[in-house]
C-alpha positions as CSV (number, residue, x, y, z in Angstrom):
1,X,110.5,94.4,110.8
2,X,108.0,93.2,113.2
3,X,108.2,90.1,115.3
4,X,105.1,88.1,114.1
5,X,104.3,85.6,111.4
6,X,103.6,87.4,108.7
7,X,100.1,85.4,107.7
8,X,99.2,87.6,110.1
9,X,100.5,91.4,108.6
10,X,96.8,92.9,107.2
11,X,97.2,94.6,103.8
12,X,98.2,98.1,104.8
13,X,101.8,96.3,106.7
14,X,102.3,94.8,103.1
15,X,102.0,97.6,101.6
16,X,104.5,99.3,104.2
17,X,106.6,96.8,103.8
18,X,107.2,96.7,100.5
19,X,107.8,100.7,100.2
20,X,110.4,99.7,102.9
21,X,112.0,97.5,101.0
22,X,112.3,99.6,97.9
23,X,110.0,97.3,95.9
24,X,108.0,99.6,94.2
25,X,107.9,103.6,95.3
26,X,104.1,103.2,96.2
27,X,101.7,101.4,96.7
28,X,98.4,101.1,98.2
29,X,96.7,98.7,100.7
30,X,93.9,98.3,98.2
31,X,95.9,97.8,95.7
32,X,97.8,95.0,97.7
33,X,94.4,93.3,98.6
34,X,93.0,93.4,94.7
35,X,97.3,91.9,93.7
36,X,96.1,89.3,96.5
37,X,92.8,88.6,95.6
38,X,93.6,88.3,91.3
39,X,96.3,85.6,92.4
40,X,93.8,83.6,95.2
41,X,96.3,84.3,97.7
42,X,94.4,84.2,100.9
43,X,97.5,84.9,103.4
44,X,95.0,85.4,106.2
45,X,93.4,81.9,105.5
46,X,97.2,79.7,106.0
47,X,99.4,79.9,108.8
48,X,102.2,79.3,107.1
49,X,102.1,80.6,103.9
50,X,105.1,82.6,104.1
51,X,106.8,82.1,107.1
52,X,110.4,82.6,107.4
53,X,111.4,78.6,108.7
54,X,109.7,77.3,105.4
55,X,112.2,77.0,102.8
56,X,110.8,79.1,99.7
57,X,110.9,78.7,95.9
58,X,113.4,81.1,94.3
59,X,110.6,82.0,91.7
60,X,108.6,83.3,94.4
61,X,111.7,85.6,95.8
């Protein structure tokens, strides 16, 4: 995993990630941006939206 926040991965390190982490078998940046963009989520936009010190809602996980 890399050693920045990650408000900061782009769409294409999502993506990676999630392959990595068995999530889903593929997936595409684009397809991670248009997920982001039908929820509003703006990662880019808030430091903190998920950082790892921030205690996170078990709905979310």
């Amino acid at each position: 995993m890399m050693e920045r926040s990650l408000s900061q991965w782009d769409c294409r390190e999502l993506a990676r990630q999630v392959i990595t982490a068995t999530i889903v078998g593929s997936i595409s940046a684009s397809t991670v941006r248009r997920i982001l963009n039908s929820h509003q989520l703006r990662p880019w936009r808030h430091h903190l939206w998920l950082s790892p010190k921030a205690p996170r809602d078990a709905a979310f996980v």
